[in-house]
N, CA, C and O atoms as a printed pandas DataFrame, in Angstrom:
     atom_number atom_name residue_name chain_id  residue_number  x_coord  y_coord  z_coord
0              1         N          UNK        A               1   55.260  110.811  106.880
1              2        CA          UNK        A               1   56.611  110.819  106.361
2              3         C          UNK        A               1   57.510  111.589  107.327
3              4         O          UNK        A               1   57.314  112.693  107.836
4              5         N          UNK        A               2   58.329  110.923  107.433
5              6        CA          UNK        A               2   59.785  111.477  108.303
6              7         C          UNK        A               2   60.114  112.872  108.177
7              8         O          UNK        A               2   60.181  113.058  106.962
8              9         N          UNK        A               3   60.359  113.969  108.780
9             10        CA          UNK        A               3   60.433  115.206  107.912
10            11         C          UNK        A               3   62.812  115.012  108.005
11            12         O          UNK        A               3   63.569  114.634  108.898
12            13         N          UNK        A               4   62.987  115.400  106.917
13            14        CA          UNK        A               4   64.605  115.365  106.904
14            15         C          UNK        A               4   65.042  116.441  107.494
15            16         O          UNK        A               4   64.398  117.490  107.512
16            17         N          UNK        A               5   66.578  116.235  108.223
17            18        CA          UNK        A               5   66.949  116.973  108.787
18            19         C          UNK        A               5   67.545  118.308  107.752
19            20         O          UNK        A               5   67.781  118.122  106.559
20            21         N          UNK        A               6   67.714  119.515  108.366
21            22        CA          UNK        A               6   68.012  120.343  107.231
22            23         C          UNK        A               6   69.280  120.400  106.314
23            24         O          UNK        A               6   69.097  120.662  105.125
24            25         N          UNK        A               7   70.407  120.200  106.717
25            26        CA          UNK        A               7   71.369  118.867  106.027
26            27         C          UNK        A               7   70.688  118.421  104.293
27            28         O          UNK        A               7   70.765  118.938  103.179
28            29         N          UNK        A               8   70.094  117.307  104.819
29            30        CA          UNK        A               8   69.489  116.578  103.701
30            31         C          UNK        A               8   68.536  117.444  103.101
31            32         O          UNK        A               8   68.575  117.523  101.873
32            33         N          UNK        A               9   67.843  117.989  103.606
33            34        CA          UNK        A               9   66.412  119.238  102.544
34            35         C          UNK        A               9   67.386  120.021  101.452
35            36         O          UNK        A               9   67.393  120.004  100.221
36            37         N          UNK        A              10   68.218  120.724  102.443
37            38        CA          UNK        A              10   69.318  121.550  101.239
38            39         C          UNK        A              10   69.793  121.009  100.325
39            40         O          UNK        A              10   69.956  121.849   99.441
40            41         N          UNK        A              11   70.212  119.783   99.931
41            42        CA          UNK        A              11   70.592  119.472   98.910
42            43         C          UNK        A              11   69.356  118.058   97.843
43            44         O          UNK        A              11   69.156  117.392   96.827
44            45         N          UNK        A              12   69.145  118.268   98.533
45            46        CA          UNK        A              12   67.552  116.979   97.909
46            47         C          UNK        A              12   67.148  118.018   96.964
47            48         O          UNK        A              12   66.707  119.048   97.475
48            49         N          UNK        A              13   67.242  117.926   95.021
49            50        CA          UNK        A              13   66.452  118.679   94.482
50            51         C          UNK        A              13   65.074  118.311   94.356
51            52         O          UNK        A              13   64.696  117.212   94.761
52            53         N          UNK        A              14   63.971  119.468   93.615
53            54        CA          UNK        A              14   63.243  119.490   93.535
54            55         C          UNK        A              14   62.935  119.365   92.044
55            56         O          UNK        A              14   63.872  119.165   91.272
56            57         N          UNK        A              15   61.742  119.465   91.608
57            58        CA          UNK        A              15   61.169  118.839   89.902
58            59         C          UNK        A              15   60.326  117.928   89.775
59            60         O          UNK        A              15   60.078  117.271   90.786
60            61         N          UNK        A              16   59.697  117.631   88.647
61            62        CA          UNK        A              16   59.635  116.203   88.271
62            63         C          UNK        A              16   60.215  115.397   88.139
63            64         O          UNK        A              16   59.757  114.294   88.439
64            65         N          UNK        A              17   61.683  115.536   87.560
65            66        CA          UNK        A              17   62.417  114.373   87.122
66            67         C          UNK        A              17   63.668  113.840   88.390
67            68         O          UNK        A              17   64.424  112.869   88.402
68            69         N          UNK        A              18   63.477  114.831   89.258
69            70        CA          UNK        A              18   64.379  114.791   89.924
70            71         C          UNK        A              18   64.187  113.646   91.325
71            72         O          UNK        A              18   63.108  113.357   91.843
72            73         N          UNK        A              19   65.456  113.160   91.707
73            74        CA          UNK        A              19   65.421  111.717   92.643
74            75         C          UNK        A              19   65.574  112.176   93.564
75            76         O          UNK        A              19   66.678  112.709   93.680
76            77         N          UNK        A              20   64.457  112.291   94.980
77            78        CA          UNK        A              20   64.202  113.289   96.025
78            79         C          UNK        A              20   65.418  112.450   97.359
79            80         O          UNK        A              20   65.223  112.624   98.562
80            81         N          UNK        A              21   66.484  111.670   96.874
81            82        CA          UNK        A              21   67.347  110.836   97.856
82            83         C          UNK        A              21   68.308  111.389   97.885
83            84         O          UNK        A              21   68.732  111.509   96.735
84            85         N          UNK        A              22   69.078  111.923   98.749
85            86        CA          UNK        A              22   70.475  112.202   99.187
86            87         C          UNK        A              22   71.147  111.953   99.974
87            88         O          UNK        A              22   70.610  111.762  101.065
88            89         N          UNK        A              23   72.632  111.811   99.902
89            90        CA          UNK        A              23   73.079  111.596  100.844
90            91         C          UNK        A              23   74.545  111.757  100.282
91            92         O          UNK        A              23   74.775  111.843   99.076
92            93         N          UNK        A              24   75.709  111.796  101.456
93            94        CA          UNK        A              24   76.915  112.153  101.206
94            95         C          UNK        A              24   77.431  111.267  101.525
95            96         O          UNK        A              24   76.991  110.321  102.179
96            97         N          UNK        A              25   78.957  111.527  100.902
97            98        CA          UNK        A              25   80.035  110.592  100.592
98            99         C          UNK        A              25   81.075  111.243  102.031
99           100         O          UNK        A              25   81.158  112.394  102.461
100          101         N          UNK        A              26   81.784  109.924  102.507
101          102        CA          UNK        A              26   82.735  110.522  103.398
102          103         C          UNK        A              26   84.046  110.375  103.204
103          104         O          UNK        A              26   84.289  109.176  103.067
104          105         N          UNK        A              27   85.049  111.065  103.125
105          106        CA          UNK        A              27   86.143  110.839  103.287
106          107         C          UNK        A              27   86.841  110.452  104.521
107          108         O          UNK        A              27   86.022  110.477  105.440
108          109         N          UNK        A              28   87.995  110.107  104.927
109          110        CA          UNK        A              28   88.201  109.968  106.854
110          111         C          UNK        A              28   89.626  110.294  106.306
111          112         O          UNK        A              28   89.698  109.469  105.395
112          113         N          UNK        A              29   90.881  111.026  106.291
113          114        CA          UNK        A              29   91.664  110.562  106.752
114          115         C          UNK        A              29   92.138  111.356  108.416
115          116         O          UNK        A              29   91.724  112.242  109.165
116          117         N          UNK        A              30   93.344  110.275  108.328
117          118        CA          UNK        A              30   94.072  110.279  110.129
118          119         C          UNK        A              30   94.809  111.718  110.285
119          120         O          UNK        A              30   95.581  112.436  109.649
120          121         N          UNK        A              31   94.086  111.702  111.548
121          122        CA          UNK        A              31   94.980  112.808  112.002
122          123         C          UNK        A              31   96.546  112.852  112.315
123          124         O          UNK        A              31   97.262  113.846  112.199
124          125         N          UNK        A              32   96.840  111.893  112.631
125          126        CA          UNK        A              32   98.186  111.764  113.093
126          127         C          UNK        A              32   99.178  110.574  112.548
127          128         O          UNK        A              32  100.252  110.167  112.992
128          129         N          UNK        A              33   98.516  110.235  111.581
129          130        CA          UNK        A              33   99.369  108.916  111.169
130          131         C          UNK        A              33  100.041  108.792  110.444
131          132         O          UNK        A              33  100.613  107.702  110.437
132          133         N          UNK        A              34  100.359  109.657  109.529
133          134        CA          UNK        A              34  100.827  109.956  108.338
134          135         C          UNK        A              34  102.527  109.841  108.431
135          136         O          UNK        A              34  102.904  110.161  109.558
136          137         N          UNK        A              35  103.576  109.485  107.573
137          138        CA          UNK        A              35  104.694  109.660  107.766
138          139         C          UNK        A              35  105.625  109.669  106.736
139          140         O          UNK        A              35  106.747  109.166  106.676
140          141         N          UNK        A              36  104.848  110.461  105.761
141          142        CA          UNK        A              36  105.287  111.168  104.737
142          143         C          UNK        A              36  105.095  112.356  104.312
143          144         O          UNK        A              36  104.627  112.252  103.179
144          145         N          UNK        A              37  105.219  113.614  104.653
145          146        CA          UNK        A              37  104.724  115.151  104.457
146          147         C          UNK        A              37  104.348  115.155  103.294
147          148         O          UNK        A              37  103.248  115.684  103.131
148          149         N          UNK        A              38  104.988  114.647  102.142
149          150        CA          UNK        A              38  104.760  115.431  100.903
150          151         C          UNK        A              38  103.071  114.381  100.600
151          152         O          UNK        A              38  102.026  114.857  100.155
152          153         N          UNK        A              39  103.291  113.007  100.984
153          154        CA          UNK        A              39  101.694  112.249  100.676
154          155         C          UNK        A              39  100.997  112.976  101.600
155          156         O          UNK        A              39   99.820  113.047  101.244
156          157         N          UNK        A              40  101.177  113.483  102.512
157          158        CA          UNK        A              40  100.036  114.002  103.409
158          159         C          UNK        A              40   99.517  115.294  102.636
159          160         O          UNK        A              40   98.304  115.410  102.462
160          161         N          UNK        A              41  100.727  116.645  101.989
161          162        CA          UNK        A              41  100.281  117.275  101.656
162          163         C          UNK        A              41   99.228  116.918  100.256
163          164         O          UNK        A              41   98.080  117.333  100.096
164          165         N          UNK        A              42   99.924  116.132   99.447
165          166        CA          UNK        A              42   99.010  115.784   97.925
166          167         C          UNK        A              42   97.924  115.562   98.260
167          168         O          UNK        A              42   97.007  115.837   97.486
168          169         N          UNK        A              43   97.657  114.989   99.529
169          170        CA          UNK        A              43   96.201  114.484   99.930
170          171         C          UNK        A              43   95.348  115.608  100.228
171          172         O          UNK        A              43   94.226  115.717   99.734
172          173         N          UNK        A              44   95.932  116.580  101.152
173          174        CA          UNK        A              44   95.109  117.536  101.985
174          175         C          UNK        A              44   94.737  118.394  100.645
175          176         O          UNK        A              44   93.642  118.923  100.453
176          177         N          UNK        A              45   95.926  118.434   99.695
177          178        CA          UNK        A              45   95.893  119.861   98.774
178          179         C          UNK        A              45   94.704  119.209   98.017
179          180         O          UNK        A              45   93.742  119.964   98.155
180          181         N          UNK        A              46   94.420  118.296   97.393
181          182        CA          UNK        A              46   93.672  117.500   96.445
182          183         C          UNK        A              46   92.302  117.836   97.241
183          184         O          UNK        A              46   91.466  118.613   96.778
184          185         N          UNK        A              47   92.179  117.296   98.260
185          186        CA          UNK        A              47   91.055  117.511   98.997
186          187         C          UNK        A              47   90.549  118.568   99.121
187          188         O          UNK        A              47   89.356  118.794   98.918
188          189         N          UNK        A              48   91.315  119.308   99.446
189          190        CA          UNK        A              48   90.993  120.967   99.474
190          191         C          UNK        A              48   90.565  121.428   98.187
191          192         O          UNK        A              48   89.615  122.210   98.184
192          193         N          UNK        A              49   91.044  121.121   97.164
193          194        CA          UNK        A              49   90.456  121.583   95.866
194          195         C          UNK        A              49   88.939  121.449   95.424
195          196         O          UNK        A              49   88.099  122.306   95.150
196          197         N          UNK        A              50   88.880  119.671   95.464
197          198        CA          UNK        A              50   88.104  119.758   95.596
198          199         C          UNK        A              50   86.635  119.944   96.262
199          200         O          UNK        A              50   85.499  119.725   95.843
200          201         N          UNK        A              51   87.230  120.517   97.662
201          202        CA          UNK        A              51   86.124  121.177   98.480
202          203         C          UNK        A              51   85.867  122.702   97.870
203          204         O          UNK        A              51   84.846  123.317   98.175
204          205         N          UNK        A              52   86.888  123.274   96.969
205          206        CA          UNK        A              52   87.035  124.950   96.576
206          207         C          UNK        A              52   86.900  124.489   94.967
207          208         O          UNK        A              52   85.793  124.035   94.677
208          209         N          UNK        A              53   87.623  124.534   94.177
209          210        CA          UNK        A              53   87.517  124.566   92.772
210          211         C          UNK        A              53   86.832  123.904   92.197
211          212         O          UNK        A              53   86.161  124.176   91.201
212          213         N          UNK        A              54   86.945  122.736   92.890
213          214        CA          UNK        A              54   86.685  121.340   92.042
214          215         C          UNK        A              54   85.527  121.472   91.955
215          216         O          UNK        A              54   85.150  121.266   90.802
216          217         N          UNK        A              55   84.466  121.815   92.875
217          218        CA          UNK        A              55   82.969  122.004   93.038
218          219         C          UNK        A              55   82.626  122.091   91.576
219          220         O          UNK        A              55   82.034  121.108   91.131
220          221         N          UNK        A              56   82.904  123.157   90.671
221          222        CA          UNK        A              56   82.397  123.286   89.275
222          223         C          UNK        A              56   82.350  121.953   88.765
223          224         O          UNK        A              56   81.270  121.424   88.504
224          225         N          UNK        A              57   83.848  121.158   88.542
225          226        CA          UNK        A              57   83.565  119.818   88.108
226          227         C          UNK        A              57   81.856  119.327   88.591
227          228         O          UNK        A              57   80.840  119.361   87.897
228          229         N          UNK        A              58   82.025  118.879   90.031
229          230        CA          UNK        A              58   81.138  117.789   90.414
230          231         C          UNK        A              58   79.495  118.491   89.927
231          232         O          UNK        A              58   78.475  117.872   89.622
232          233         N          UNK        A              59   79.722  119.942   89.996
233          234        CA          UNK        A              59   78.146  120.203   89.532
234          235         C          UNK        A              59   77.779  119.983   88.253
235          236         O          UNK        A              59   76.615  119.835   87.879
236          237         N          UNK        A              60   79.244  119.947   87.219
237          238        CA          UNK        A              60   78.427  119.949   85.972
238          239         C          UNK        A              60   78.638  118.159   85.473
239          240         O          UNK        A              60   78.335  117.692   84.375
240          241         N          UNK        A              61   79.334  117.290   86.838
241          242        CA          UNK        A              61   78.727  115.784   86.424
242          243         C          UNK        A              61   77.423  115.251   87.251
243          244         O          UNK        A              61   77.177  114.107   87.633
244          245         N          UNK        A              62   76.675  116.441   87.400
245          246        CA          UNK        A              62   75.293  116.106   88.369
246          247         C          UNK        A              62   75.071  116.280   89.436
247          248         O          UNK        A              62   73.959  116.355   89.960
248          249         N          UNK        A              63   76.377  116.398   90.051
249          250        CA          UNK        A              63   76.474  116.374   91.823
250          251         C          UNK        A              63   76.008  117.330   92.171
251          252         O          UNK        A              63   75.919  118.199   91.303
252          253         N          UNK        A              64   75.349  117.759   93.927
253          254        CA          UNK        A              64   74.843  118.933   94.151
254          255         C          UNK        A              64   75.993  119.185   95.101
255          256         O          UNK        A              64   76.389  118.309   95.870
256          257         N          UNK        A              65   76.560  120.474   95.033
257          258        CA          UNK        A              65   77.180  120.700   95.775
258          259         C          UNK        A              65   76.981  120.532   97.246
259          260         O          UNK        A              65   75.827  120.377   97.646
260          261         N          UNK        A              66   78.352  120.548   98.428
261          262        CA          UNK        A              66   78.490  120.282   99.681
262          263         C          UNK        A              66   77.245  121.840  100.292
263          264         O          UNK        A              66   77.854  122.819   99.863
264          265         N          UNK        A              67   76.154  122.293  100.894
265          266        CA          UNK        A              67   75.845  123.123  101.617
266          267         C          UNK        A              67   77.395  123.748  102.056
267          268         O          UNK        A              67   78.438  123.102  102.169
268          269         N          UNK        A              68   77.200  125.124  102.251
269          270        CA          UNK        A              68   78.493  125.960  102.771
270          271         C          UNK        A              68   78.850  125.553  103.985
271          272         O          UNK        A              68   79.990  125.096  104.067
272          273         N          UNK        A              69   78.187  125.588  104.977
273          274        CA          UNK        A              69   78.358  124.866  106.166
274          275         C          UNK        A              69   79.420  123.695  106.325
275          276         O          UNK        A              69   80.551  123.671  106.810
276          277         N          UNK        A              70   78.723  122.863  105.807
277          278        CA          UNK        A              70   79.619  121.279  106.120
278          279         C          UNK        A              70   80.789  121.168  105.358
279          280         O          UNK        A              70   81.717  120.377  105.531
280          281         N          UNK        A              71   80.599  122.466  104.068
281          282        CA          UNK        A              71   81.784  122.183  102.987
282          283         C          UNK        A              71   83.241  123.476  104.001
283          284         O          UNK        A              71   84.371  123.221  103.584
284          285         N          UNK        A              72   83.233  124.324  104.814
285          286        CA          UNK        A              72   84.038  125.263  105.227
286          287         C          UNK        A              72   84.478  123.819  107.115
287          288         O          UNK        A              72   85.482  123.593  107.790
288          289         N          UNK        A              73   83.308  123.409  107.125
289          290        CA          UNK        A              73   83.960  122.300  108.457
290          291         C          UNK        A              73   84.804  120.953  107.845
291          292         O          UNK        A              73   85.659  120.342  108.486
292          293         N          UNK        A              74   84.360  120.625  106.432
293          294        CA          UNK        A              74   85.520  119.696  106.068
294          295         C          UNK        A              74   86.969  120.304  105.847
295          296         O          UNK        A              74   88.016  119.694  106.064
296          297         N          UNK        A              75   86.844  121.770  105.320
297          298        CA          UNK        A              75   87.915  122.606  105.310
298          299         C          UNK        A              75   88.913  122.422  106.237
299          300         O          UNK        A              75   90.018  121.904  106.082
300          301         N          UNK        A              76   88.141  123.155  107.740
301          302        CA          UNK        A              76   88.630  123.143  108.785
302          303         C          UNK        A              76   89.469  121.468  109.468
303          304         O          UNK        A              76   90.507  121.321  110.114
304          305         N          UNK        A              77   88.500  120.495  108.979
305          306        CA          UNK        A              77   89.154  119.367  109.370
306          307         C          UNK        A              77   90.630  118.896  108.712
307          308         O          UNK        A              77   91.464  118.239  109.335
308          309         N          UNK        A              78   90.757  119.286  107.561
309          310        CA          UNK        A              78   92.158  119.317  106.985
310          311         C          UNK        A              78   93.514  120.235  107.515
311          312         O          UNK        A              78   94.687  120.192  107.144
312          313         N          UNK        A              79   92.874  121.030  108.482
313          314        CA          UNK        A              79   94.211  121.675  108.927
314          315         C          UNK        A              79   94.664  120.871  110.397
315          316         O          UNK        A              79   95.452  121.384  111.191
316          317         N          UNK        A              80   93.958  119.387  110.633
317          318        CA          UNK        A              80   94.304  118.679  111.753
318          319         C          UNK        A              80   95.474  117.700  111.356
319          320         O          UNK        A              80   96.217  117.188  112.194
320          321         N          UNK        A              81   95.564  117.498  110.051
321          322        CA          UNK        A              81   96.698  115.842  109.476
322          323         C          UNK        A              81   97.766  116.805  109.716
323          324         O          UNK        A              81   98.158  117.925  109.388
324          325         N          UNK        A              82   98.099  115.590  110.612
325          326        CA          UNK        A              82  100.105  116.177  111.117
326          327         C          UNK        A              82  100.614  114.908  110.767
327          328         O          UNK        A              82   99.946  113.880  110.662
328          329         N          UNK        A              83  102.292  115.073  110.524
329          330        CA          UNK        A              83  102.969  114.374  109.808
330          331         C          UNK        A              83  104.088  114.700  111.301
331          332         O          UNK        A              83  104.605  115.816  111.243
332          333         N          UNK        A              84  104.483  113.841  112.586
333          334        CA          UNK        A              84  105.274  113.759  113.286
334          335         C          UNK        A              84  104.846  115.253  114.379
335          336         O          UNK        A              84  105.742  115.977  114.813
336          337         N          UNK        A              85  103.766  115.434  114.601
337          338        CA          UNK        A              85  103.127  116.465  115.424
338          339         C          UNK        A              85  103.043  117.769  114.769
339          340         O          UNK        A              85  102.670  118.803  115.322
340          341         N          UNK        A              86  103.396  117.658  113.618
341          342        CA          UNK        A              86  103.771  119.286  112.733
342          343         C          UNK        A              86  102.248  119.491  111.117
343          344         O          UNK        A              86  102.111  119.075  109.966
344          345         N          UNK        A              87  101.673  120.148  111.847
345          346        CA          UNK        A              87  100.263  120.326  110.627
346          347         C          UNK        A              87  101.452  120.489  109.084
347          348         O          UNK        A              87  102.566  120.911  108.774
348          349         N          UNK        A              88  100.319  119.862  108.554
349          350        CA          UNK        A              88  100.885  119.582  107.070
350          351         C          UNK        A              88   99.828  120.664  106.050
351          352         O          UNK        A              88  100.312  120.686  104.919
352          353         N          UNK        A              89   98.988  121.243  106.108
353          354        CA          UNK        A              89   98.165  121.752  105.396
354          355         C          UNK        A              89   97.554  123.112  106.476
355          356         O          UNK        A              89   97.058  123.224  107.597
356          357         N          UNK        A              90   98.020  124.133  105.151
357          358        CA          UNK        A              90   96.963  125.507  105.526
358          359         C          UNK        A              90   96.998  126.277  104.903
359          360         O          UNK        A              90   97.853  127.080  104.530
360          361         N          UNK        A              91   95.845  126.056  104.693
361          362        CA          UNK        A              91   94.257  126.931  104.202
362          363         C          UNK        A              91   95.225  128.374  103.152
363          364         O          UNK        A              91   95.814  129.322  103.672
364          365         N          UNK        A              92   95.133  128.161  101.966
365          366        CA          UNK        A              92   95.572  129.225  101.512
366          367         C          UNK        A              92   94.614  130.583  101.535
367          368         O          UNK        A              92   93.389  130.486  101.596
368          369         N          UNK        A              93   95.315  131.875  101.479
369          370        CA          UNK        A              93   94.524  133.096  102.206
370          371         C          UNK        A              93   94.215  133.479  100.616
371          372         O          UNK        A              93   94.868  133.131   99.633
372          373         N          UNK        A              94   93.001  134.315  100.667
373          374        CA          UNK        A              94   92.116  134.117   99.365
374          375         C          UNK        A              94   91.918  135.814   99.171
375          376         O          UNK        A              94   91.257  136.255   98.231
């Protein structure tokens, strides 16, 4: 058997009942294409939530949360959407 990269081990639960398959969902949006600030922000802010708050939701409809890692680099990828060369989203200080 294939051994999984550590990525996939971290979130693959363990049990009896449990379905040893994982894998993630991607979002994409553009870095630069956008040409509406306020849709760019609803998007980034939404996104951002649910990379920070929202997490509670998705765990208690089954989901395993993002590993910290990949969930603080999707973070980081949201402070790239510019709306006419001007970043539209950042990172509120906590």
């Amino acid at each position: 058997m294939k051994k999984q990269p550590a990525l996939y081990s971290s979130i693959n639960p363990d049990g009896p009942d449990a379905y040893p398959i994982a894998g993630l969902t991607w979002i994409l949006i553009h870095e630069q294409t956008y040409t509406d600030v306020q849709k760019a922000q609803a998007l980034t802010d939404f996104l951002y939530w649910g990379l920070t708050e929202g997490r509670d939701a998705a765990t208690c409809l089954g989901y395993v949360p993002l590993p910290t890692e990949l969930r603080l680099k999707a973070i980081g990828g949201l402070n790239r959407a510019r709306v006419g060369g001007e970043q539209v989203f950042t990172e509120p200080s906590r």
